[in-house]
C-alpha positions as CSV (number, residue, x, y, z in Angstrom):
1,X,62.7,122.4,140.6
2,X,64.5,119.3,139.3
3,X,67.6,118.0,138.2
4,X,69.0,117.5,135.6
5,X,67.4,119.5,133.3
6,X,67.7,121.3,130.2
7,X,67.4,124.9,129.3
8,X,66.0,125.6,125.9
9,X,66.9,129.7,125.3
10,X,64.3,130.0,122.3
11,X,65.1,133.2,121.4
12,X,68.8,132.2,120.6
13,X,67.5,129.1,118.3
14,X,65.2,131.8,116.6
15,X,68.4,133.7,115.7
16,X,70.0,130.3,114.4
17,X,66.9,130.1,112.1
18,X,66.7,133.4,110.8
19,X,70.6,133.3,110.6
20,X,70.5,129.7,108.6
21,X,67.1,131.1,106.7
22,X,69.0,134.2,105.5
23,X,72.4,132.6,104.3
24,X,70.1,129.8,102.5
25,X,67.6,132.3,100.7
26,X,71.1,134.5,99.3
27,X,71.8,131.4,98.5
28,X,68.3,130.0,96.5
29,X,68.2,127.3,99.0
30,X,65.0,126.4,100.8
31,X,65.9,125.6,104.4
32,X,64.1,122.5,105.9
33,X,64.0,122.9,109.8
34,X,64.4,119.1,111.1
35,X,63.3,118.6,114.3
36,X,64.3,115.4,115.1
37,X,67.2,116.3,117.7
38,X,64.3,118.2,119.7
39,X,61.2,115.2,119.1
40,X,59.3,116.9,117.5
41,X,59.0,119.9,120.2
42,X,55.9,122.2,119.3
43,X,57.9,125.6,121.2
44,X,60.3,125.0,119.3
45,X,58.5,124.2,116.0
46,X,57.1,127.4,116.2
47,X,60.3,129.1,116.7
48,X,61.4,127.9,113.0
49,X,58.4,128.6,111.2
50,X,58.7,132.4,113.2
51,X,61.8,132.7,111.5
52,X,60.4,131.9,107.8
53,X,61.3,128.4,107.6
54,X,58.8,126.9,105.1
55,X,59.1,123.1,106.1
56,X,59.6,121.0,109.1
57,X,61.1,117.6,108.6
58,X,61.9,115.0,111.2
59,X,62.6,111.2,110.9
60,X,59.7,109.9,113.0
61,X,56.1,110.6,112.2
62,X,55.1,110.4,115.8
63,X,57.2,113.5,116.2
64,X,55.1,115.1,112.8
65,X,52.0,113.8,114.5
66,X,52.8,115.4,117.9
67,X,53.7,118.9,115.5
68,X,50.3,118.4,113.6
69,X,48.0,117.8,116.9
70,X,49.7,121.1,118.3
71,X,48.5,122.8,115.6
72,X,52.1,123.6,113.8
73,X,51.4,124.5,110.1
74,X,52.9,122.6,107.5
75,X,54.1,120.9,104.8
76,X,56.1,118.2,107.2
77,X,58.8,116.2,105.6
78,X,59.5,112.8,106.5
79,X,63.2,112.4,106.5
80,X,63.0,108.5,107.3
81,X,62.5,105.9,104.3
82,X,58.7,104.9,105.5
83,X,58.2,101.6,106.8
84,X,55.5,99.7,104.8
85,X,53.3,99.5,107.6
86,X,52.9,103.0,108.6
87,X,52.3,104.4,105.3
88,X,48.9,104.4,106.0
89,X,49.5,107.4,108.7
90,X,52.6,109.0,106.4
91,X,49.9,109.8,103.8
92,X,47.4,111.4,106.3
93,X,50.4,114.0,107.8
94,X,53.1,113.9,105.5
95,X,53.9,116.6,102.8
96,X,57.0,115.1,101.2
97,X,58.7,112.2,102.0
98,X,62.0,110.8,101.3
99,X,62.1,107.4,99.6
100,X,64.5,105.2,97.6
101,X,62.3,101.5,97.4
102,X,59.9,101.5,94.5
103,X,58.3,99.5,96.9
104,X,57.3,101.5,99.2
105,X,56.5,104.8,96.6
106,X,54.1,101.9,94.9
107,X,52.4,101.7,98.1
108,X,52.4,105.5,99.2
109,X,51.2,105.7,95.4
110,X,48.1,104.0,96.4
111,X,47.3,105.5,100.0
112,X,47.4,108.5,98.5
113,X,44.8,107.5,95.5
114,X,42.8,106.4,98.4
115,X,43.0,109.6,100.2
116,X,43.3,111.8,96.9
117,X,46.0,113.3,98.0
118,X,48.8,114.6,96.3
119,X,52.3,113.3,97.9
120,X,56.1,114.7,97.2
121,X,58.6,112.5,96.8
122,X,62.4,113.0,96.7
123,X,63.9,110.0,95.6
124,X,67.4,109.4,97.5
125,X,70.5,108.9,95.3
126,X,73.8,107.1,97.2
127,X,76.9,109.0,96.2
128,X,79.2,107.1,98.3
129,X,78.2,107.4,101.8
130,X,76.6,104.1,102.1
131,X,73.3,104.7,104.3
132,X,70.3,104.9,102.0
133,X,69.3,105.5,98.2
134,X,69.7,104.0,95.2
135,X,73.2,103.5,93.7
136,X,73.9,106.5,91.6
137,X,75.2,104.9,88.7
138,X,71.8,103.2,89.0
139,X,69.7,105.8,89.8
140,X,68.5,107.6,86.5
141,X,66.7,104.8,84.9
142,X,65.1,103.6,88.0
143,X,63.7,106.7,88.5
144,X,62.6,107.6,85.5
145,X,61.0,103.9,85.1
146,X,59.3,104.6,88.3
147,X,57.7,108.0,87.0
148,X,55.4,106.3,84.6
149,X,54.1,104.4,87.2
150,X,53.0,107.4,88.8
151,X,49.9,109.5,88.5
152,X,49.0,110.8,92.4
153,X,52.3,110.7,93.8
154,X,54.6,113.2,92.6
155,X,58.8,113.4,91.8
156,X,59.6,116.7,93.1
157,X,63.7,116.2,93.0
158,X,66.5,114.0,94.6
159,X,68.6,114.0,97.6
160,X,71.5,112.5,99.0
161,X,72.5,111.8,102.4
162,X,76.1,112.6,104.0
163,X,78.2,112.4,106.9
164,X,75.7,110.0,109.0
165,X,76.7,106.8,108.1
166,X,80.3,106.6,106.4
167,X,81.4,109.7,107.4
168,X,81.5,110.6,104.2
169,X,81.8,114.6,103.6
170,X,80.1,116.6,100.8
171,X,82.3,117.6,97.9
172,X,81.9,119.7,95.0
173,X,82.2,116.3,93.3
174,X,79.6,114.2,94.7
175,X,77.2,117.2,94.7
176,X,78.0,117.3,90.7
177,X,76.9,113.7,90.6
178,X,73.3,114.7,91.8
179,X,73.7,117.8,89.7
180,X,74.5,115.1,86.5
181,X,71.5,113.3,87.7
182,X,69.3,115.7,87.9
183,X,69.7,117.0,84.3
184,X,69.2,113.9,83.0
185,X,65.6,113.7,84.7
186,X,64.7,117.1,84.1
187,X,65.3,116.5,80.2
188,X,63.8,113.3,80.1
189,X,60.4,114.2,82.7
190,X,60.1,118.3,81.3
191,X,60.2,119.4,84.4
192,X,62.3,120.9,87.3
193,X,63.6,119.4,90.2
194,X,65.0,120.3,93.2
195,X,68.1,118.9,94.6
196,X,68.2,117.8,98.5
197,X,72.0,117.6,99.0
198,X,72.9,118.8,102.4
199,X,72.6,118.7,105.8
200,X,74.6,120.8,108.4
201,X,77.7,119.7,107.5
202,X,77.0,120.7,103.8
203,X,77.4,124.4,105.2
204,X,80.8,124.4,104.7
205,X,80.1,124.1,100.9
206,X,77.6,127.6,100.9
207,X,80.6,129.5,103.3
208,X,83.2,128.7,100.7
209,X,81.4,129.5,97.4
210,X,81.9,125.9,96.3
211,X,78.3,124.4,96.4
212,X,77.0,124.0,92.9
213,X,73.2,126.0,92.1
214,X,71.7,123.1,91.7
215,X,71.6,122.3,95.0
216,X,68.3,123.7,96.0
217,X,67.5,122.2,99.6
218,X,69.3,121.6,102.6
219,X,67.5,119.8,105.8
220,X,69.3,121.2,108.9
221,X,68.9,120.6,112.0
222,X,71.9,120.8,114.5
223,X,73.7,124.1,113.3
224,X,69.4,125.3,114.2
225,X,69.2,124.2,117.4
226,X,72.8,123.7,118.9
227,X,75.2,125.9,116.5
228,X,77.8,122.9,115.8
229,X,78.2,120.4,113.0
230,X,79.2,117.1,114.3
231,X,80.5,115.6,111.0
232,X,83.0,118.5,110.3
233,X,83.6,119.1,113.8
234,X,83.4,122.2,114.8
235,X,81.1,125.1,116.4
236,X,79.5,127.5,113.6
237,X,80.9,131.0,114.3
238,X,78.3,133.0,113.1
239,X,75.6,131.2,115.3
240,X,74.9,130.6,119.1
241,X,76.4,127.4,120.8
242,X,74.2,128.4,124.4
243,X,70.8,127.3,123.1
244,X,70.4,124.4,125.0
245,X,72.3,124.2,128.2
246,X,72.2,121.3,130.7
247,X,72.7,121.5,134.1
248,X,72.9,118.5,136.9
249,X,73.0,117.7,140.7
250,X,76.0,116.9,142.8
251,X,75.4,113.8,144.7
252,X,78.6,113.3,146.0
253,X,82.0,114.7,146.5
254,X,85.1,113.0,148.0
255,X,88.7,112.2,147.4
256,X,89.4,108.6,146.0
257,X,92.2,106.7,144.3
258,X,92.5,107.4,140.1
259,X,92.4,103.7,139.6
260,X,89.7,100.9,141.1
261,X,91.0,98.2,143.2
262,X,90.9,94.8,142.3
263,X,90.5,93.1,139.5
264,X,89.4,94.7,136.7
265,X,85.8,93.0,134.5
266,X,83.3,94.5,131.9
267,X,81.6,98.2,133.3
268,X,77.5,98.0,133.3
269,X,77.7,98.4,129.6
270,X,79.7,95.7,128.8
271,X,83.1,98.0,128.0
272,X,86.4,97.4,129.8
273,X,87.5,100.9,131.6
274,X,90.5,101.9,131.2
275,X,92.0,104.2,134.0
276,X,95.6,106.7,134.4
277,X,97.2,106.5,137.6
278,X,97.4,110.1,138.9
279,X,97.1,109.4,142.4
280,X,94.4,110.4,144.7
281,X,91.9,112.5,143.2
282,X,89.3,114.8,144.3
283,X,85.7,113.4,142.5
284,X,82.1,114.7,141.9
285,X,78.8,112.7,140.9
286,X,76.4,113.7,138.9
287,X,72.8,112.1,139.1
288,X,72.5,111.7,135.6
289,X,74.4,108.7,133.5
290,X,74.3,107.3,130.0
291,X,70.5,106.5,130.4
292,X,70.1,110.6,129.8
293,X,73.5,111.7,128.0
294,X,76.4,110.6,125.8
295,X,79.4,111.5,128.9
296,X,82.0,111.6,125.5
297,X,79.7,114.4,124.5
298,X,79.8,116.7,127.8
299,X,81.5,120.1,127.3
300,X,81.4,121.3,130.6
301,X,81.6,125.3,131.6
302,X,84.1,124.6,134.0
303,X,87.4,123.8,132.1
304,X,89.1,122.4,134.3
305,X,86.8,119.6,135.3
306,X,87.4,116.1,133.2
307,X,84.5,113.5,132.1
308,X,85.7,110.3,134.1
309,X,83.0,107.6,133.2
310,X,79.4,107.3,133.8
311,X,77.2,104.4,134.3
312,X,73.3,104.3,133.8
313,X,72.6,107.0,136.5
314,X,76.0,108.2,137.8
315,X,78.4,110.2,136.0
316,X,82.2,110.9,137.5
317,X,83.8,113.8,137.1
318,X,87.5,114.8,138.0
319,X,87.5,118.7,140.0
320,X,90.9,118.2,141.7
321,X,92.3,120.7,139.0
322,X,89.3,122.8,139.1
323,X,89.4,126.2,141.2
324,X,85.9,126.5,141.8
325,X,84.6,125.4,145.0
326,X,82.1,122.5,144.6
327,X,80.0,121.7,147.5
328,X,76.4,119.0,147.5
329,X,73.8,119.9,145.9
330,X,75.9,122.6,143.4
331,X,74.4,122.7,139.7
332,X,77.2,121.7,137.1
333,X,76.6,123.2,133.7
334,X,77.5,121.7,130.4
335,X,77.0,122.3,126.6
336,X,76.7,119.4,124.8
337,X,77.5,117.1,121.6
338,X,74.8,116.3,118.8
339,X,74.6,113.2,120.2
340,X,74.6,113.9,123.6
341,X,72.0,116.2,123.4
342,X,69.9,113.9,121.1
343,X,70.0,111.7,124.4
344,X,69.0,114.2,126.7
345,X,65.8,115.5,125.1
346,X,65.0,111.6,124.2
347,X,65.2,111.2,128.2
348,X,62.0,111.2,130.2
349,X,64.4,112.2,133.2
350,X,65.4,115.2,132.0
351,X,63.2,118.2,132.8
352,X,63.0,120.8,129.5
353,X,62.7,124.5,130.7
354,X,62.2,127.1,128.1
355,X,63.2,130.7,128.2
């Protein structure tokens, strides 16, 4: 057995899905399961597609390939704008991809007339949050330009990004932009198209009644896999935050002063610490460090313990309030951030143990 390591409860993730799968078809919404957070991970692929989610989307196509080669059944969506020089590849394992360069749909255009394959586009539409898409006050007449280009790749809809870049949140409003948009096109192509507007944080609009029909499509991963939404803060209440649990390895314990002697430079990450005198306290370490996690994203069981700091392989934690009894070689327990967790499945150090 080794340390740190995470443990994957599968069965709680299912519930997540079937949870997420249920609100979304009330709600005419097909639910795209994205994988990303997870690598592609074929358990836990299977896990989604158990609970009747359709399509798997992730933002790297080695992750789709990994999916593919473990025999996971499709479509796949590829969340990430293609590069131009792995089209090639998109065309042989992608379903649907998300684009916004007529560029790069040119060139998936012609793969895929190579390969006779049909390919779905959604064409991403910028409504404010500043990652990618076209413009929205742009975006009708490029689009429908585009389609007459077109006779092997397909325009299924449009989509929008949210909350990952700007921080920007979804609205009734800027959904009604896409909903604007997507009337327009309909009218002027003859033919339906679904709208991709929302991610986890987009649950919010579903709970409260205020998402517009239109919106047809939502690619969630977090509030699947770890029960939270990062952008609006907060843990989901109707699903399971202990799907993913970390636990580490107590290196060291001992009392030390609160602030380092001497003078005071750059840490091993280039950042200048900043440190509260409160005396002599009583410390842990962790083998594990910012190589493996986010520390800013460590929820620890314990709730008296405080995140301190961590370097590449060490992470300092404050007990002196704590009234468990710590001892070497104890297991610490956390639940974790988005982004810490993103870090800890990304990390070959990290042991994954499924349940």
């Amino acid at each position: 057995m080794s340390y740190p390591r995470l443990i994957i409860d599968l069965e709680k993730i299912y519930q997540n899905a079937l949870t997420l799968q249920n609100l979304c078809g009330k709600n005419n919404i097909e639910l795209v399961g994205v994988t990303k957070l997870v690598l592609g991970d074929p358990k836990i692929a299977w896990v989604l597609k158990k609970a009747g989610i359709k399509i798997l989307g992730d933002s790297r196509l080695s992750n789709i390939k990994r999916m593919v080669q473990n025999n996971i059944p499709g479509p796949f969506q590829l969340l990430r704008i293609p590069m131009l020089s792995e089209i090639e590849e998109v065309v042989n394992y992608v379903d649907e991809i998300l684009v916004s360069e007529e560029e790069t749909v040119l060139k998936v255009e012609e793969v895929a007339k190579k390969y006779d394959k049909n390919i779905q586009i959604i064409y991403m539409i910028d409504v404010g949050d500043l990652r990618e898409g076209i413009w929205y006050e742009e975006a009708p007449e490029k689009i429908l330009n585009l389609s007459k280009r077109l006779s092997t790749v397909t325009i299924r809809g449009i989509g929008t990004n949210l909350g990952c870049f700007g921080g920007v949140l979804p609205t009734k409003e800027n959904m009604n932009i896409l909903v604007k948009i997507k009337k327009y096109l309909e009218k002027k192509l003859g033919k339906k198209l679904i709208v991709s507007g929302g991610n986890t944080v987009a649950l919010k609009l579903v709970e409260s009644g205020e998402l517009p029909s239109e919106i047809n499509q939502f690619r969630i991963g977090e509030a699947l896999l770890l029960g939270t939404d990062a952008t609006g803060h907060r843990e989901i209440s109707y699903l399971s935050q202990d799907t993913v649990i970390l636990e580490a390895e107590i290196i060291e314990i001992d009392y030390k002063p609160s602030i380092p002697v001497g003078k005071i430079g750059r840490d091993s990450m280039g950042r200048i610490p900043h440190f509260e005198d409160k005396g002599w306290r009583k410390r842990l370490i962790l083998a594990m460090g910012e190589q493996d996690i986010d520390p800013t994203g460590l929820k620890p069981f314990d709730k008296e313990l405080e995140i301190l700091h961590a370097s590449s392989d060490h992470t300092i934690v404050d007990i002196t309030n704590s009234s468990q009894q710590y001892k070497l070689g104890d297991i610490v327990k956390f639940r974790m951030s988005y982004g810490c967790a993103l870090r800890a499945f990304t990390s070959p150090y990290i042991e994954k143990i499924y349940k």
